[in-house]
N, C-alpha and C positions, 0 to 999 in steps of 0.2 A: 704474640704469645708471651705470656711473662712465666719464666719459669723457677724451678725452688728457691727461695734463698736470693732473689735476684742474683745469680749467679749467670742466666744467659742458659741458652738449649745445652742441656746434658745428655744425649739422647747414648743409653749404654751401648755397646758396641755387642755385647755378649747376647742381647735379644736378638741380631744377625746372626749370629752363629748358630743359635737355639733352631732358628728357624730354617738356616741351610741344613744343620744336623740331621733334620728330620724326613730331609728332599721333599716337604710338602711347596710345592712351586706357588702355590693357592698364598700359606703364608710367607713366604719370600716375597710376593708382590704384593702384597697387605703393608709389610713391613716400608719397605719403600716407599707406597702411595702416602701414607702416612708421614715422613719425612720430609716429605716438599707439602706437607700441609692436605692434604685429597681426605682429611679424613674421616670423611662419611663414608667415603667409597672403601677405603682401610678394611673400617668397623665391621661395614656391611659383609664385606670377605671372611672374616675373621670369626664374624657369628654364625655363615654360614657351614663355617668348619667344626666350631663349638655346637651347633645345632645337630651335627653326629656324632663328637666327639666331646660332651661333656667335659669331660676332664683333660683335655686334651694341653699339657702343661704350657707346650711352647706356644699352642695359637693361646690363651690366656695373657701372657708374657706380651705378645705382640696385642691385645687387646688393651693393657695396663696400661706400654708405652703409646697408642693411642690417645688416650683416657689422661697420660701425663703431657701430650701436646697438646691437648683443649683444655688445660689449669682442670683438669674435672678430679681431684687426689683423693676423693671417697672414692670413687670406682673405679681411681686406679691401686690403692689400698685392698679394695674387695679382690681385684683380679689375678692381681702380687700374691698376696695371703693367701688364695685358692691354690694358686702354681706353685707356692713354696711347701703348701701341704702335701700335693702328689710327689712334686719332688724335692722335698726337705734338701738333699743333698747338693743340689742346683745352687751355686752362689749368683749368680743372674736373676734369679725370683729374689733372694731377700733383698740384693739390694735395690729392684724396684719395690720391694717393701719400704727401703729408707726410706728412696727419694720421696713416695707417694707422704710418710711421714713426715718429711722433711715439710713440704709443701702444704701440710697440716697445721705445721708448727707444735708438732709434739715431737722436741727436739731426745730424749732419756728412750723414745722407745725405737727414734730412726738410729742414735748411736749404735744401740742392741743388734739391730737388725743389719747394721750397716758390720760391726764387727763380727758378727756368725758370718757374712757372705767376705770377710776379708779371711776368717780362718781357714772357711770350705777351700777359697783360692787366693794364697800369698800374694803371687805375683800378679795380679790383676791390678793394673794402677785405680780403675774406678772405683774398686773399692775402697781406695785411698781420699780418692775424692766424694764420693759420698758421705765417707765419716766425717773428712771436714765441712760438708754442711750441718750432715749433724749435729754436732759439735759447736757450730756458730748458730746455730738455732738454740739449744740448750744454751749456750751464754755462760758469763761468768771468765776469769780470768786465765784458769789452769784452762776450760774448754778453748782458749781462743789459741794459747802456748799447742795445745794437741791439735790443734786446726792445720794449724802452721807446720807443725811435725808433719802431720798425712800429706800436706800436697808436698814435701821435699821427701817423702819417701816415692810419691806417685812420681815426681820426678824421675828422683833414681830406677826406677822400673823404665827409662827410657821414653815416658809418655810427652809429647808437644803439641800440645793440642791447644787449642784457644778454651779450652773449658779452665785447664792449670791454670789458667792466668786468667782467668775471670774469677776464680775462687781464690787464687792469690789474694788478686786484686781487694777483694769485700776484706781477707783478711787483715789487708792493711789498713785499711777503712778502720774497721773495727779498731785497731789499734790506734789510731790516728796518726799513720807513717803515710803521710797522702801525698809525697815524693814518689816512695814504690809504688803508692796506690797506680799513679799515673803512670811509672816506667814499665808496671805489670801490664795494661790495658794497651800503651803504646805495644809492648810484644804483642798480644794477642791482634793486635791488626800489621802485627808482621807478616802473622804466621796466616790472617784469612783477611785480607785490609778491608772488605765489604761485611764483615762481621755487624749485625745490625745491634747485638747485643753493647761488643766492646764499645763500637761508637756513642750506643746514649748512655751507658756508663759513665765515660769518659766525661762525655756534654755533661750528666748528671755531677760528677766530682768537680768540675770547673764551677758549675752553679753554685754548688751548696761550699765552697772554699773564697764564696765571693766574687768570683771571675764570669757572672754571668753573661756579657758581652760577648766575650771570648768564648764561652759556651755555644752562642747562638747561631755558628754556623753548623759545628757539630749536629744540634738540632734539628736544623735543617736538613742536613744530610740521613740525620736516622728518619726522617716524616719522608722524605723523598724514597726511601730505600723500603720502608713499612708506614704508609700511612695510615691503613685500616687497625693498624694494632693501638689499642685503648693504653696502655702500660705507656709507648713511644708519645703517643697524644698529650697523653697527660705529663710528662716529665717534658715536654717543650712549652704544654703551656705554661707550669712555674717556672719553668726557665726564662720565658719570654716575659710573666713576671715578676721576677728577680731584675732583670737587665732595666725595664720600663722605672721601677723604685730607684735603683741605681743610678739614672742618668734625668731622674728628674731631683731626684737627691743633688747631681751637681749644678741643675737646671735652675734652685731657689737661690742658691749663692747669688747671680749675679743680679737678682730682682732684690735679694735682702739689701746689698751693698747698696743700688739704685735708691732705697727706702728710706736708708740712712743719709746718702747725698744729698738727696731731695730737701732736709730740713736746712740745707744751707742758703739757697735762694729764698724756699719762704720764709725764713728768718731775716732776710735780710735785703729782701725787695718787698715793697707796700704793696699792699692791696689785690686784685684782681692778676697783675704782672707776677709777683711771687709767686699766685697757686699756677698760675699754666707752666709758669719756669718748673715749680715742683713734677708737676707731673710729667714736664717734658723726659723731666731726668726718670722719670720712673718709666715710662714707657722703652726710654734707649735701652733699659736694664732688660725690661720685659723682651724686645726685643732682642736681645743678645741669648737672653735664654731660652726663647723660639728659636732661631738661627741655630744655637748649638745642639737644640734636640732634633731638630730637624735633620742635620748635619750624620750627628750621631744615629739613628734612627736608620736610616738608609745605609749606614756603613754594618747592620747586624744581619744575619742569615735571612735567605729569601722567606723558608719558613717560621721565623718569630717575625716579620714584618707582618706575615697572612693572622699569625696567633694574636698579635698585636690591634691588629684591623675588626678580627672578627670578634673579639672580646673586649674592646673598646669601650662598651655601656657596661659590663659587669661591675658593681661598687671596687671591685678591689683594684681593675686597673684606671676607672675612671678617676678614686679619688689619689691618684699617682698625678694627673693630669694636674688636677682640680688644685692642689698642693701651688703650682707655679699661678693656676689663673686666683685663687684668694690672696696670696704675697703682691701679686699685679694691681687686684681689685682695692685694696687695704690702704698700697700705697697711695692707689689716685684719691683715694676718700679723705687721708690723713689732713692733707693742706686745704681741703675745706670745713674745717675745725676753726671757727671763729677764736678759739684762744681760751688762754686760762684766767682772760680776764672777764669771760664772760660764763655765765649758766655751765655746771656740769654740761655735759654733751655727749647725746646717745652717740650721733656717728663716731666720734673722736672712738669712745668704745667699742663700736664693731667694729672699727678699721685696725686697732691694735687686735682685735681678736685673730682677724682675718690674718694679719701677717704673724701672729705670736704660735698660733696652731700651728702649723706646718715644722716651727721651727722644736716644738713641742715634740714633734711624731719624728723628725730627723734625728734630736737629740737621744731620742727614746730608740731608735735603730743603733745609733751607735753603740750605744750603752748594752745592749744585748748581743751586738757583736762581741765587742769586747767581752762580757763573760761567757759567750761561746767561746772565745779565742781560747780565753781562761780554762776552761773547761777544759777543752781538748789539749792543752798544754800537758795538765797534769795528768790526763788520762796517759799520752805519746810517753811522760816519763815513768810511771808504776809499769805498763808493758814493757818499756826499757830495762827498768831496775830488777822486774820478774820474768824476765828470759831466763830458760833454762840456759846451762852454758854451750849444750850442743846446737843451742838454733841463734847463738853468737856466731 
């Protein structure tokens, strides 16, 4: 289940109470079923109670939160919106109106929504926390400063829940303070350490700060924990790769070196005896950076090893592969190059291509590193320089 904001399950606590308020026993175990996931069987409860009771607010409420564990945010919007009509005064309906906006990405009409259900009930920390989705959905710098405001008010309401620190967490993201980002998400698996959300977070922040190795046991851990979840899947496959670019990135270093050795025997042994010498040195190269990926390869999570295996042929992790075997192929071609004293020479050309490309697409990663680095530098410092003085 991917839910708003990538923030991880929000599920409000206030649609339990609605629904004990009411002693309907029918949606009390609607409610529940729902919560471990049951929920066809939820729905089906729920309609059957809406089937005599129309308007019936709370089974509505529990139909919404439904409708918000299956990503479905139109019908959890329709059902919100319905509930918060009969009962306008309810702050539990609008703020399933945020979240379902929230999840819309119509971030100016979940803040609305999300501050009417913070005025109906002050002290409710969720509605603290749904503003700050709101709020980081709407975007923009003063929104990300009020993000940060709501969840150190949701705090002070006493609340520790792993949701605070999942929405902490995105907001230090956002800011790019991706020290807290980590220390946030490390609490949140204080407080639940089988949290499926925190963990591919977590995996997710190591990935995209570069650390995708380090990532991939993480990974692993969230595919083992929710395999069937599409969100979990897909954020191990880029993880897994991220790691594969990475370690074959240090993979061409020792074939490139090899490439350049090699001109020292064919230069300076005749004939036939030079090129085998050449190639011998390019092969030890090749081999050393089989041996290290190999090496490496098996020291990364059970789960990117499978993402690894089964995505093997798709272009983007083959030509990760392909990168060390054209630097391999290039080199062995190079010393069969009759010389500059003879005819131009197509191979001499393919074999520089061969090993020149790779180091093309390397150079070209770093350099986009580096102006991401760039980038989030000066973003970390304008959120610095515009802190209000109370969230110093």
């Amino acid at each position: 289940m991917t839910s708003p904001a990538g923030t991880g399950s929000t599920a409000d606590t206030s649609t339990a109470g609605s629904a004990a308020d009411t002693g309907t026993t029918v949606l009390a175990r609607a409610l529940s079923l729902a919560r471990v996931g049951r929920l066809d069987a939820a729905e089906s409860m729920v309609r059957a109670v809406l089937a005599e009771q129309p308007r019936n607010p709370h089974a509505l409420q529990v139909l919404a939160f439904c409708h918000q564990q299956a990503d479905r945010y139109a019908e959890m919007l329709a059902a919100a919106t319905e509930a918060a009509a009969v009962l306008p005064e309810d702050a539990g309906a609008h703020r399933l109106r945020a979240r379902a906006l929230v999840g819309l990405g119509r971030g100016p009409e979940a803040r609305e929504a999300a501050e009417r259900a913070r005025a109906l009930d002050p002290e409710d920390p969720w509605s603290e926390l749904v503003l700050a989705q709101a709020l980081l959905v709407t975007g923009g710098t003063a929104a990300a400063h009020g993000a940060a405001a709501a969840v150190r008010r949701a705090r002070s309401l006493g609340t520790d829940t792993v949701e605070v620190y999942l929405v902490e967490a995105l907001i230090w993201r956002r800011m790019a303070e991706f020290g807290r980002a980590r220390a946030a998400y490390e609490q949140a698996l204080r407080v639940d350490p089988g949290n499926v959300d925190a963990l591919r977070q977590l995996a997710v922040l190591d990935s995209d700060r570069g650390r995708p190795v380090r990532a991939s046991r993480a990974f692993s851990g969230t595919l083992a924990a929710a395999p069937a979840d599409p969100g979990t899947v897909e954020s191990a496959r880029v993880g897994a790769r991220r790691a594969l670019w990475l370690l074959t990135d240090v993979a061409c270093l020792p074939v490139w070196l090899a490439v350049a050795l090699a001109n020292v025997p064919s230069g300076s042994l005749p004939g036939p005896v030079g090129v085998v010498a050449a190639q011998a040195v390019v092969l030890a190269g090749t081999a050393a950076a089989v041996g290290y990926l190999r090496w490496r390869v098996r020291r990364l999570g059970a789960g990117t090893r499978t993402m690894l295996r089964t995505h093997r042929w798709r272009p983007v992790f083959a030509l990760a592969w392909l990168r060390v075997a054209a630097i391999a192929l290039g080199g062995l071609l190079l010393p069969l190059d009759p010389g500059p004293d003879r005819d131009p020479s197509v191979l001499r050309g393919v074999a520089i291509a061969l090993v020149a490309a790779p180091m093309v697409l390397v150079l070209l990663r770093a350099r986009n590193s580096l102006l991401r680095e760039l980038v989030l530098l000066v973003r970390r410092l304008w959120f610095r320089l515009t802190t209000p003085a109370e969230g110093r």
